[in-house]
Backbone as CSV, one residue per row, in Angstrom:
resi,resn,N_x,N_y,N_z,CA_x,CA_y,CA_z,C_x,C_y,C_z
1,UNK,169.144,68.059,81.881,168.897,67.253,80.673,170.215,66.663,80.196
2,UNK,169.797,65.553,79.803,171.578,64.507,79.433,171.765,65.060,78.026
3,UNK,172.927,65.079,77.654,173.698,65.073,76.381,173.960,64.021,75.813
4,UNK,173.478,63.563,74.466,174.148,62.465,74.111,175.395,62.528,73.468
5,UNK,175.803,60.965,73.440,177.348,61.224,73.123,177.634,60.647,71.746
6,UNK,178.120,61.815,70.700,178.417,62.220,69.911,179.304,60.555,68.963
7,UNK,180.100,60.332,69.891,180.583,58.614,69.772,179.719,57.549,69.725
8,UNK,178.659,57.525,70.196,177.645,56.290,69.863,177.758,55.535,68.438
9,UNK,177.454,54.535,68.137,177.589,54.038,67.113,176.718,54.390,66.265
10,UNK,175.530,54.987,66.108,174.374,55.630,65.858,175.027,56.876,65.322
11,UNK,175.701,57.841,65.341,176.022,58.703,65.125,177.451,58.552,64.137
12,UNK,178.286,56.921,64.375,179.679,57.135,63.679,179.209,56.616,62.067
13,UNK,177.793,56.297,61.889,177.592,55.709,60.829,176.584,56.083,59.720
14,UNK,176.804,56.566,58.008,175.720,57.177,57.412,174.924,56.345,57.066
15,UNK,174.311,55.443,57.416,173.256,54.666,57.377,172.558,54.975,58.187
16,UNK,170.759,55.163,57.517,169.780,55.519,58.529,169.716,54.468,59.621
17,UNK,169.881,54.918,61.249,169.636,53.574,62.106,167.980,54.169,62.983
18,UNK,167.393,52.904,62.755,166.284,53.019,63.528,165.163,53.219,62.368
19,UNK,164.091,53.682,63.410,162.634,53.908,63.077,162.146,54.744,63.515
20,UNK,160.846,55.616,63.000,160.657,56.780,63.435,159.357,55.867,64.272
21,UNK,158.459,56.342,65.136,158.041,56.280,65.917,156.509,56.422,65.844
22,UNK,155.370,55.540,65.445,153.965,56.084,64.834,153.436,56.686,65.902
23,UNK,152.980,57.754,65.363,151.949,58.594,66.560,150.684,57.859,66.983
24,UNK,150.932,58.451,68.068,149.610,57.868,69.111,148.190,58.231,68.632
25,UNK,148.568,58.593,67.733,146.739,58.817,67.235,146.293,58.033,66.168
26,UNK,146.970,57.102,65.203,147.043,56.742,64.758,146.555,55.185,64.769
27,UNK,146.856,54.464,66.567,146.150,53.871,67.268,144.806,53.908,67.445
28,UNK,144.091,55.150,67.308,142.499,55.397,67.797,141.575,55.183,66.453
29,UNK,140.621,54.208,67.178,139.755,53.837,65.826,138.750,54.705,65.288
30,UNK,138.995,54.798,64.082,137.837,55.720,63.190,136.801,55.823,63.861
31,UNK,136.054,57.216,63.784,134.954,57.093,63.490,133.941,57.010,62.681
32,UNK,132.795,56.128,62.945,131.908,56.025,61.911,131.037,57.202,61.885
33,UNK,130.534,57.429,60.413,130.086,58.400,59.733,128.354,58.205,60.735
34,UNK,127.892,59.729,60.438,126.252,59.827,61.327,125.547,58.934,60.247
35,UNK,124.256,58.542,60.778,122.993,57.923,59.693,122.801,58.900,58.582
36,UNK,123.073,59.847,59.054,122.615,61.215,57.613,123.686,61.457,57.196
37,UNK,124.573,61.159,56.823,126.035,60.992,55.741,125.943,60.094,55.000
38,UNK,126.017,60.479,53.693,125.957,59.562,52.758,127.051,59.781,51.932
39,UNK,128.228,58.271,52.077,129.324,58.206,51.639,129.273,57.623,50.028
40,UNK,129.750,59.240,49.175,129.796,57.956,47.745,131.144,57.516,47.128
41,UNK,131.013,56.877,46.485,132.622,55.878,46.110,133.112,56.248,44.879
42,UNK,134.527,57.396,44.807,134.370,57.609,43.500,134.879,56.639,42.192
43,UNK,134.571,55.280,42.184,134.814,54.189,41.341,133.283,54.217,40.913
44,UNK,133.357,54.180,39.711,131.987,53.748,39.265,132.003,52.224,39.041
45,UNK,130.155,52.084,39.038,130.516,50.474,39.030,130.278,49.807,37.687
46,UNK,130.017,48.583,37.884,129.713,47.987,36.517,128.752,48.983,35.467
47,UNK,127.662,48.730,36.547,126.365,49.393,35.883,126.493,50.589,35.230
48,UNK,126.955,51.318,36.287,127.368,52.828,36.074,128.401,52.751,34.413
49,UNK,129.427,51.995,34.513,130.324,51.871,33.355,129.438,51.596,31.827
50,UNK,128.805,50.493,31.823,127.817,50.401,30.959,126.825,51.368,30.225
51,UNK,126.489,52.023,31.368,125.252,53.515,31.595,126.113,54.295,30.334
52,UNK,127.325,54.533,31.009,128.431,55.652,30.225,128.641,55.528,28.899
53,UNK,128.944,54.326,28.866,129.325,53.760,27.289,128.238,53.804,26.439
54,UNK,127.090,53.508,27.049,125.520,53.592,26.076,125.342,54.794,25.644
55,UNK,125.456,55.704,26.738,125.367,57.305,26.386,126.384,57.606,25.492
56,UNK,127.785,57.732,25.793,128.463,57.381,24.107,128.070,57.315,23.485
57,UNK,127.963,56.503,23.309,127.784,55.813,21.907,126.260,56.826,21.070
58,UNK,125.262,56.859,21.924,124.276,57.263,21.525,124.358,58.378,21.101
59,UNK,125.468,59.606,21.915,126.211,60.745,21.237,126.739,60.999,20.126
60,UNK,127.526,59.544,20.121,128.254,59.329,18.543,127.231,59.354,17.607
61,UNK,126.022,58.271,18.151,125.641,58.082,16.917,124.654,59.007,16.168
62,UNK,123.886,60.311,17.144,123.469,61.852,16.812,124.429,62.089,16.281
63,UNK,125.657,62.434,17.035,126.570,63.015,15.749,126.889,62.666,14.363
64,UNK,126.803,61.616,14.240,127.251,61.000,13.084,126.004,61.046,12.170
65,UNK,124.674,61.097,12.643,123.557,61.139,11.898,123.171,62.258,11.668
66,UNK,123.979,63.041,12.151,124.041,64.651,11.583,124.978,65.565,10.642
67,UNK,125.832,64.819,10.746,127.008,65.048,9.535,126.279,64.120,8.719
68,UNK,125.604,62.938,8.639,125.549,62.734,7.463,124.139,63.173,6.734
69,UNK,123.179,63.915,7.439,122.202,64.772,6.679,122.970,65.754,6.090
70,UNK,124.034,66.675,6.510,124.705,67.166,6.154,125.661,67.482,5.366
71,UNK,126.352,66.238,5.287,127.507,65.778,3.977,127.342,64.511,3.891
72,UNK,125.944,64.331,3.052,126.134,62.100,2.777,127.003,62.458,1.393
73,UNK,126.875,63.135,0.662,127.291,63.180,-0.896,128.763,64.364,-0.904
74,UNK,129.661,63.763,-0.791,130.938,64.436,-1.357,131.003,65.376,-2.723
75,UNK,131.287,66.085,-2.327,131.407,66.577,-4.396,132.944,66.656,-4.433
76,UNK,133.143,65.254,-4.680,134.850,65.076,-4.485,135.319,64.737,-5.723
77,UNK,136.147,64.133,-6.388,136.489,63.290,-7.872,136.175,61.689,-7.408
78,UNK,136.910,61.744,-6.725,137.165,60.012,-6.276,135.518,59.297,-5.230
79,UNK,135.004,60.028,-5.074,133.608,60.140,-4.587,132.756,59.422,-5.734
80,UNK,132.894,60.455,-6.497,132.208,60.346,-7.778,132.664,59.422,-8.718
81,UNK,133.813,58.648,-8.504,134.722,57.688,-9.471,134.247,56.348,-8.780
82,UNK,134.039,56.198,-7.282,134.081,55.183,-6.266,132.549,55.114,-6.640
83,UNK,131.016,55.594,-6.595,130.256,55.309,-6.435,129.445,54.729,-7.869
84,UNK,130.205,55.464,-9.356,130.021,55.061,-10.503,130.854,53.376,-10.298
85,UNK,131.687,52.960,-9.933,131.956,51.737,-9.888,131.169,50.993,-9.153
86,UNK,130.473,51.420,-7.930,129.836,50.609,-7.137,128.213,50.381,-7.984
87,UNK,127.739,51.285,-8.723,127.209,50.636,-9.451,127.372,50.005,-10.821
88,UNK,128.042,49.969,-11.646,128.572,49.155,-12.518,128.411,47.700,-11.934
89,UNK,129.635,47.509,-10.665,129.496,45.933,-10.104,127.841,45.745,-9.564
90,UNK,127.390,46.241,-9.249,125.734,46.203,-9.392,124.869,45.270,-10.300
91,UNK,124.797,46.453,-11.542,124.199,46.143,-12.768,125.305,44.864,-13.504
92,UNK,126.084,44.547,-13.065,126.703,43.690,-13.696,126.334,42.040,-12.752
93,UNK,126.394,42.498,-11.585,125.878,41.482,-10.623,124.297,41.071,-11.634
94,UNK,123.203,41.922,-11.462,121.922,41.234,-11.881,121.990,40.893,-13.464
95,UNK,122.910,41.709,-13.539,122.771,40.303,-15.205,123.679,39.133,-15.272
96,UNK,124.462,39.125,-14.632,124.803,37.866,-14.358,124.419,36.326,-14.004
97,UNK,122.980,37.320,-13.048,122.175,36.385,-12.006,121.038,36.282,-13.505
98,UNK,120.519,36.881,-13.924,119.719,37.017,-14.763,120.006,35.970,-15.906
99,UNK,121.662,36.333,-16.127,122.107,34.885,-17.923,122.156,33.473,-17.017
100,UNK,122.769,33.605,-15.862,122.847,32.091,-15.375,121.835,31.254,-15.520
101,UNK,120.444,31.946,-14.839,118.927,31.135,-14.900,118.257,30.816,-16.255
102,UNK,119.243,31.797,-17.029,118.670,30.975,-18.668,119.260,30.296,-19.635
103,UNK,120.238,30.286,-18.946,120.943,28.973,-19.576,121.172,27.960,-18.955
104,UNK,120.539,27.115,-17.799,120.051,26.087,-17.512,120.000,25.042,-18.627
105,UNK,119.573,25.240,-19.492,119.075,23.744,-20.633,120.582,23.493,-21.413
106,UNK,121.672,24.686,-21.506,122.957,24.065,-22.586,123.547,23.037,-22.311
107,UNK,124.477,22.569,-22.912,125.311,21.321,-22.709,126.250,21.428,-21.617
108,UNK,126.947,22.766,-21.774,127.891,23.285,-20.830,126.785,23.425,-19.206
109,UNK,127.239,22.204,-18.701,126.376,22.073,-17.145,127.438,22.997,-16.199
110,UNK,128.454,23.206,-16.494,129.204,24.161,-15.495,129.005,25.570,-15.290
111,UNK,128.235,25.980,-17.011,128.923,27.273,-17.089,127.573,28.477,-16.362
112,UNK,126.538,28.057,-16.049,125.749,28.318,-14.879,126.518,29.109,-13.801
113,UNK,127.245,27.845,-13.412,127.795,27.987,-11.571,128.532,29.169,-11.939
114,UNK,129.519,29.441,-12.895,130.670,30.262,-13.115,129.892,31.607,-13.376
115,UNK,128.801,32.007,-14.078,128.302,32.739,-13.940,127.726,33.704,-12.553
116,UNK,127.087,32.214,-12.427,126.353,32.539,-10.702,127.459,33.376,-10.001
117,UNK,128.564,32.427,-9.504,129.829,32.657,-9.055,130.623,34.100,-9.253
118,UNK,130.220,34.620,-10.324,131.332,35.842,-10.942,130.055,36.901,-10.498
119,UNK,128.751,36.660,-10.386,127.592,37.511,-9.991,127.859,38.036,-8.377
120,UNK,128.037,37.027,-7.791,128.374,36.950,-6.184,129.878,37.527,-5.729
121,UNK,130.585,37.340,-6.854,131.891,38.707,-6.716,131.689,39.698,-6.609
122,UNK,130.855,40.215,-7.940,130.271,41.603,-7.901,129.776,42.429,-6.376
123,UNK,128.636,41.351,-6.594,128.495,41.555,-5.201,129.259,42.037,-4.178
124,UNK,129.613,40.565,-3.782,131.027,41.643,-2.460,131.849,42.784,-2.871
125,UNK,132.306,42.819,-4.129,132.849,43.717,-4.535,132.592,45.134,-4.132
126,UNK,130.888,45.100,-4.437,130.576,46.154,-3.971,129.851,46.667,-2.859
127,UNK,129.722,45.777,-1.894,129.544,45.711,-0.863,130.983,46.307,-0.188
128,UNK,132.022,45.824,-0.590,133.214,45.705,-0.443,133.738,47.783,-0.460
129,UNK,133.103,48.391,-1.597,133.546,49.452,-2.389,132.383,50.745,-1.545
130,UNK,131.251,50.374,-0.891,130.556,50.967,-0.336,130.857,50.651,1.335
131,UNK,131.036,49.822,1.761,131.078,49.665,3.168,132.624,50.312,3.726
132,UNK,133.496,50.031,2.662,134.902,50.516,3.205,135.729,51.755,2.103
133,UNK,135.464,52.110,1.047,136.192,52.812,0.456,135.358,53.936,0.279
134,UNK,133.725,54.038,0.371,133.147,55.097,0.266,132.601,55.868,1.591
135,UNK,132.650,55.131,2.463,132.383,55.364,3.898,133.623,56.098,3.744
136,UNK,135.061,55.540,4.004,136.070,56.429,4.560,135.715,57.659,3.781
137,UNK,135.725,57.667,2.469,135.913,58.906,1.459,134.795,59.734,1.951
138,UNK,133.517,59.516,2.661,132.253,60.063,3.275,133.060,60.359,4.650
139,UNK,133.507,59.791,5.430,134.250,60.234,6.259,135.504,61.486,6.834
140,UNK,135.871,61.241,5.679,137.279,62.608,5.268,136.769,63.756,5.066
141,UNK,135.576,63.594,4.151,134.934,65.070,3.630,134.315,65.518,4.609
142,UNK,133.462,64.550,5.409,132.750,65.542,6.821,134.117,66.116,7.900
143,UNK,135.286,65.229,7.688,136.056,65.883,8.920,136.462,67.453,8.454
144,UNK,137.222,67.506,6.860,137.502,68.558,6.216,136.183,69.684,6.112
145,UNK,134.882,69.283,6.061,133.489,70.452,6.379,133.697,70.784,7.964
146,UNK,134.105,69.905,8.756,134.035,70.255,10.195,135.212,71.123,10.297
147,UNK,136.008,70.984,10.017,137.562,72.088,9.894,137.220,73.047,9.660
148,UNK,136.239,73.503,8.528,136.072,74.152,8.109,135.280,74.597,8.649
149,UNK,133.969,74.504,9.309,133.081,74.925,9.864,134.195,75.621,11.632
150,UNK,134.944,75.040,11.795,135.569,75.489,13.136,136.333,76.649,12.421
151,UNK,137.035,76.805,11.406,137.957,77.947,11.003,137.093,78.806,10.647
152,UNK,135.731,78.804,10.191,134.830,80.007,9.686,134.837,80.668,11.294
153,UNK,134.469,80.117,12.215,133.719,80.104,13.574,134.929,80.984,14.239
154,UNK,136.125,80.852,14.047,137.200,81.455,14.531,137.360,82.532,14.212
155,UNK,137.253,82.765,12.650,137.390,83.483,11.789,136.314,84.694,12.238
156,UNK,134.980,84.320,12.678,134.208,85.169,13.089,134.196,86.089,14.650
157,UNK,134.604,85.108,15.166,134.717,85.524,16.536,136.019,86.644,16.315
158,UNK,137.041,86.602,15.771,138.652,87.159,15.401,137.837,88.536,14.885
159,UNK,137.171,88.609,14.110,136.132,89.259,13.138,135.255,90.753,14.096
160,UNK,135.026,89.342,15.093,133.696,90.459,16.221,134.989,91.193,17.252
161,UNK,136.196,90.343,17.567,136.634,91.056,18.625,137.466,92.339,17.792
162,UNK,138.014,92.681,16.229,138.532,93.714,15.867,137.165,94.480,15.835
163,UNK,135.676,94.257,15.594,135.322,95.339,15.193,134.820,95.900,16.722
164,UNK,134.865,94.954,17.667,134.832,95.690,18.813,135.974,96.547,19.469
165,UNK,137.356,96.293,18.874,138.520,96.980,19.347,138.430,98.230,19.030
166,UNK,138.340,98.257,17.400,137.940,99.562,16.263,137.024,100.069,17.044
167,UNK,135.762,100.155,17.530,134.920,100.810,18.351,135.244,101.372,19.442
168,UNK,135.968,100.713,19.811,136.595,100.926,21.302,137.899,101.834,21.559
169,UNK,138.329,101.669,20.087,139.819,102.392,20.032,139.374,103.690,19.257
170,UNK,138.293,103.788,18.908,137.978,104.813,17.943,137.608,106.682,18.716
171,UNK,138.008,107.507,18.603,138.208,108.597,18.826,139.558,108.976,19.426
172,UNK,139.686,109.252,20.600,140.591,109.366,21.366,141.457,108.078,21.546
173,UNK,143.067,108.572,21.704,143.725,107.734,21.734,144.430,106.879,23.200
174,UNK,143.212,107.198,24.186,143.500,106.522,25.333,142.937,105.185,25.329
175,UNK,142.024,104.997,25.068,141.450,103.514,25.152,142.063,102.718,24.452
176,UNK,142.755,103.156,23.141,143.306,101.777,22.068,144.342,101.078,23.585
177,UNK,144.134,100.198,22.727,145.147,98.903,23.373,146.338,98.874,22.382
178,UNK,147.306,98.174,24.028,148.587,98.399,23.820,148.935,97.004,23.487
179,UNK,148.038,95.917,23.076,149.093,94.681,22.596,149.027,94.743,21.442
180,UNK,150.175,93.959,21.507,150.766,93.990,19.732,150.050,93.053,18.766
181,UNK,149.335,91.872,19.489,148.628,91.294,18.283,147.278,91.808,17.800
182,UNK,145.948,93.131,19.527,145.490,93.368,18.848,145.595,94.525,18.002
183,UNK,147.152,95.460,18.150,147.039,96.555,17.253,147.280,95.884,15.698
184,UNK,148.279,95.012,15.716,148.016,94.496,14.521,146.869,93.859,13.599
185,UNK,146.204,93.656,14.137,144.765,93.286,13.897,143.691,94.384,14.008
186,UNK,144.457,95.538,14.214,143.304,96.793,14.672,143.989,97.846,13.377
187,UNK,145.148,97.183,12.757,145.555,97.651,11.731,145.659,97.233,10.528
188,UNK,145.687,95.785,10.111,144.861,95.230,9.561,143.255,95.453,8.880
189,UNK,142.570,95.505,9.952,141.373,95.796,9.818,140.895,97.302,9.091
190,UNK,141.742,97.861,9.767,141.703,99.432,8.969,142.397,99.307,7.307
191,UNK,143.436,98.455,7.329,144.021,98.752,6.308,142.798,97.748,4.972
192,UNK,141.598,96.642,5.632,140.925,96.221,4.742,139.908,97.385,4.216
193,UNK,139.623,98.012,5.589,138.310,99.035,4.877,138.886,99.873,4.465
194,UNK,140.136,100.314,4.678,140.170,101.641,3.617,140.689,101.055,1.950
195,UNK,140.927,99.522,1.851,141.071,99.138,0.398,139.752,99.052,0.172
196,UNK,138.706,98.938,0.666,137.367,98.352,0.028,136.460,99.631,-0.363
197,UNK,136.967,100.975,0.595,136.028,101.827,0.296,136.768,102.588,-1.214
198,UNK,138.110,102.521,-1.519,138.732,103.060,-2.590,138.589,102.357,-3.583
199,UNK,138.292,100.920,-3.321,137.941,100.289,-4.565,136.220,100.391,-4.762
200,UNK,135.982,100.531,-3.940,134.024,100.938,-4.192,133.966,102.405,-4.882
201,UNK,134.765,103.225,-4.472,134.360,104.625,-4.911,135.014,104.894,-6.407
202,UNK,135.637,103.950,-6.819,136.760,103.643,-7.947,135.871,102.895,-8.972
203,UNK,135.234,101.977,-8.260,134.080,101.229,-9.487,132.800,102.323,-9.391
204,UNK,132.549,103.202,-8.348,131.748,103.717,-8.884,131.816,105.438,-9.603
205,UNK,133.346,105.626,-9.861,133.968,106.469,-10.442,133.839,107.667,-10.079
206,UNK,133.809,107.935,-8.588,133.284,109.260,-7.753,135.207,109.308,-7.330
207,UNK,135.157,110.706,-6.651,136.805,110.805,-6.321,136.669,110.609,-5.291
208,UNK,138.097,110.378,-4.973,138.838,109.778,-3.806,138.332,110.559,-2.150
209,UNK,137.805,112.172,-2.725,137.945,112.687,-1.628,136.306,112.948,-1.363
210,UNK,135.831,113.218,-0.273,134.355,113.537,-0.243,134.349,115.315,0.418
211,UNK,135.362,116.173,0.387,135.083,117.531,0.424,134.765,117.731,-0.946
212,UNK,133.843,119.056,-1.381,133.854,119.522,-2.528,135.497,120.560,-3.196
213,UNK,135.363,120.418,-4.254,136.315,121.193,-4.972,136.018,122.618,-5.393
214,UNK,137.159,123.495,-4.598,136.951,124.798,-4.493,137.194,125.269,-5.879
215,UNK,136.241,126.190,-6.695,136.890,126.995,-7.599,137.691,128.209,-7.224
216,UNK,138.856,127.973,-8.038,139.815,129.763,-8.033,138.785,130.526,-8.308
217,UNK,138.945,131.954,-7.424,138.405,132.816,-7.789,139.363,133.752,-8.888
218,UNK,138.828,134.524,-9.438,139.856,135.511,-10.233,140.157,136.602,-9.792
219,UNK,141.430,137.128,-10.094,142.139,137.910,-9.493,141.627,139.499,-9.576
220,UNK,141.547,139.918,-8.611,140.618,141.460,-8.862,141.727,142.290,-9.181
221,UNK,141.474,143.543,-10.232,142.629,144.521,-10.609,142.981,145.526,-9.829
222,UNK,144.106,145.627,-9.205,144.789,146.462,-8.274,143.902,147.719,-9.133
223,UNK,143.279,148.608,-7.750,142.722,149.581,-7.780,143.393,150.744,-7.161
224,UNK,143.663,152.027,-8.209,144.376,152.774,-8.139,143.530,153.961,-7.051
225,UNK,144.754,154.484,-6.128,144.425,155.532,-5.269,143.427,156.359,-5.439
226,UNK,141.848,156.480,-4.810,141.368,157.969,-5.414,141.308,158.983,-4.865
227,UNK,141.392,159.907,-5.350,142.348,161.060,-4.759,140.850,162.204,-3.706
228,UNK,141.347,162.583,-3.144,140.865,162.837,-1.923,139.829,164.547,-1.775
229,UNK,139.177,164.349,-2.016,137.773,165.184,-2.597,137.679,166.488,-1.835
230,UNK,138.405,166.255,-0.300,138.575,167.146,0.928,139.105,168.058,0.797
231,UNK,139.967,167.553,0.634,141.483,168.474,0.193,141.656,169.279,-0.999
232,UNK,141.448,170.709,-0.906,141.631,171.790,-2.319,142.968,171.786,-2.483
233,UNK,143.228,172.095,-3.724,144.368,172.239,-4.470,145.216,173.646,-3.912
234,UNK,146.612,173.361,-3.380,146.965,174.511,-3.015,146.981,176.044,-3.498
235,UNK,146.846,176.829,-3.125,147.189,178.343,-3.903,148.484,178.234,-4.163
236,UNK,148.521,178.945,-5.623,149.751,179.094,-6.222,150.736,180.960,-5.121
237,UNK,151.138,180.517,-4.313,151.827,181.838,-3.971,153.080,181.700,-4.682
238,UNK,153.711,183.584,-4.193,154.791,183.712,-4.906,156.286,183.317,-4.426
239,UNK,157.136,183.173,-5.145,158.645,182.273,-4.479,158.847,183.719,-3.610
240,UNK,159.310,183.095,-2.206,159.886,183.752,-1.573,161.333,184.563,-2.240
241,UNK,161.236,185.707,-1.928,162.698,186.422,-2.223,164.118,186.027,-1.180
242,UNK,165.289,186.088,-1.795,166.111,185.557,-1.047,166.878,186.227,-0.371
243,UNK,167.092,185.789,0.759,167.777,186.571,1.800,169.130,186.929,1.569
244,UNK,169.884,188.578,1.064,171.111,188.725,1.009,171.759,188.635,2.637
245,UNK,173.073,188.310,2.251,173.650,188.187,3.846,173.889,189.919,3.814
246,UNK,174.266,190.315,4.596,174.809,191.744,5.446,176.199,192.159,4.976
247,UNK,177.190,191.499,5.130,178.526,191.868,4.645,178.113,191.534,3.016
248,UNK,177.383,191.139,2.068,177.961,191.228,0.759,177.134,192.686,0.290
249,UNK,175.954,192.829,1.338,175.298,193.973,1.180,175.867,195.155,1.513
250,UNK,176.753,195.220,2.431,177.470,196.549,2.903,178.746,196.829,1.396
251,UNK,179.444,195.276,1.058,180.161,195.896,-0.077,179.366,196.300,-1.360
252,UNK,178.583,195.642,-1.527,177.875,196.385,-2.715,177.361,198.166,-2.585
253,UNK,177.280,198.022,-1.505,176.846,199.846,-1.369,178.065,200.084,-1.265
254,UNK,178.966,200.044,-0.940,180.495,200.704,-0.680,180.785,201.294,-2.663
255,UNK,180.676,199.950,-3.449,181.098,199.916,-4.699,180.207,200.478,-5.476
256,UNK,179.014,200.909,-5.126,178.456,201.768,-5.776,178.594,203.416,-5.382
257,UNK,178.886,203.940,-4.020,179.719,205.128,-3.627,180.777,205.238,-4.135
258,UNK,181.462,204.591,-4.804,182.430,205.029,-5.135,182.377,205.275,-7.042
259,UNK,181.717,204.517,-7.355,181.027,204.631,-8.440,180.363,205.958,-8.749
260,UNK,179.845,206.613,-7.816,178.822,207.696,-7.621,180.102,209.104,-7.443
261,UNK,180.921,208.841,-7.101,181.973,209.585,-6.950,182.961,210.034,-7.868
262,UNK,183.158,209.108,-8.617,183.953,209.154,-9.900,183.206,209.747,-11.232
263,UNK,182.031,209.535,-11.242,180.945,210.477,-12.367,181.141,211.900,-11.781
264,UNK,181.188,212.030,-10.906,180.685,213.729,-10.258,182.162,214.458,-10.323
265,UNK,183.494,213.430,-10.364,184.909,214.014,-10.816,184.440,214.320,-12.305
């Protein structure tokens, strides 16, 4: 096998030289798919696009016809400020329309139109005050009920998984769990029921503890020895006599012989 040489110009230069080489398979023409393959295109088409958007929309518009059985009426301030104006320009519209048509016969031939004219403000006005300022304000309040309806929903589920932890963690201390957000929440939870049951037993003025309360008993009086029914009282015998020693006994007889001796001189 040849060596190439290291000197070629191909080699003295960092510019890629050449082309890599397309594989020979790459040449061979596709094959077409069997009669029972059915190729689909993932571009949708016109139709299909249209289809989509109708359904949209038709989604939206359930949804939207369900928030508003739900929240058509705000109990907002500005709700209630926006819809008292929208009728005012109302009732001010039909009497407007109402003085114009009867004063037809005055001298003043203009002052008709200006009437008419200031009637048809109203109008848009409040067309104006219902189509765009009370819609949005109907709008805000269903998003803020929907917030709210998702934070209750959280709130509950958060709710079901402590009282399933508490169940689960309850006796023995092998099963509690070792993460920290649900012991905190498994402590939490304890720390609500034991405020709710101290404040229940507190309004209903029972004590704190549910053992009963022992009475002291009273102290029984040290009971003196009784003396023993078996046992007779000793006999009184007499004191032993005491033993003289031997040498004080031999001088005492000595000192009385001599005693005995001196009478008989």
């Amino acid at each position: 096998m040849s060596q190439r040489n290291p000197m070629n110009d191909r080699y003295q230069s960092d510019e890629v030289q050449g082309k890599t080489r397309k594989s020979a398979a790459s040449a061979k023409p596709a094959t077409k798919a069997a009669s029972s393959v059915i190729i689909e295109s993932t571009e949708k088409t016109p139709a299909e696009k249209r289809r989509a958007r109708k359904e949209a929309r038709r989604a939206e518009g359930q949804r939207q016809r369900e928030l508003d059985r739900k929240y058509y009426n705000p109990n907002t301030p500005r709700y209630k400020k926006l819809r008292a104006i929208w009728v005012v320009c109302l009732v001010m519209a039909v009497v407007c329309i109402f003085v114009s048509y009867n004063i037809q016969g005055i001298q003043i031939f203009w002052l008709p139109y200006v009437v008419t004219a200031i009637a048809y403000a109203l109008i848009i006005v409040a067309f104006y005050i219902d189509l765009r300022l009370i819609t949005r304000e109907r709008r805000k309040y269903q998003e803020e009920m929907l917030a709210k309806e998702e934070r209750e929903k959280r709130e509950r589920k958060m709710q079901a998984r402590r009282n399933k932890a508490n169940a689960k963690a309850k006796g023995s201390g092998v099963n509690a769990s070792r993460n920290p957000k649900v012991q905190q929440a498994n402590a939490e939870a304890n720390a609500e029921e034991k405020a709710k049951t101290v404040s229940k037993k507190a309004a209903d003025g029972s004590s704190f503890t549910n053992k009963p309360v022992k009475k002291a008993r009273p102290a029984k009086p040290a009971e003196l020895p009784k003396p023993d029914e078996d046992k007779k009282p000793a006999e009184t015998e007499a004191p032993a006599e005491a033993e003289v020693p031997v040498e004080v006994a031999e001088v005492s007889e000595t000192i009385v012989a001599e005693a005995e001796t001196k009478d008989e001189a």
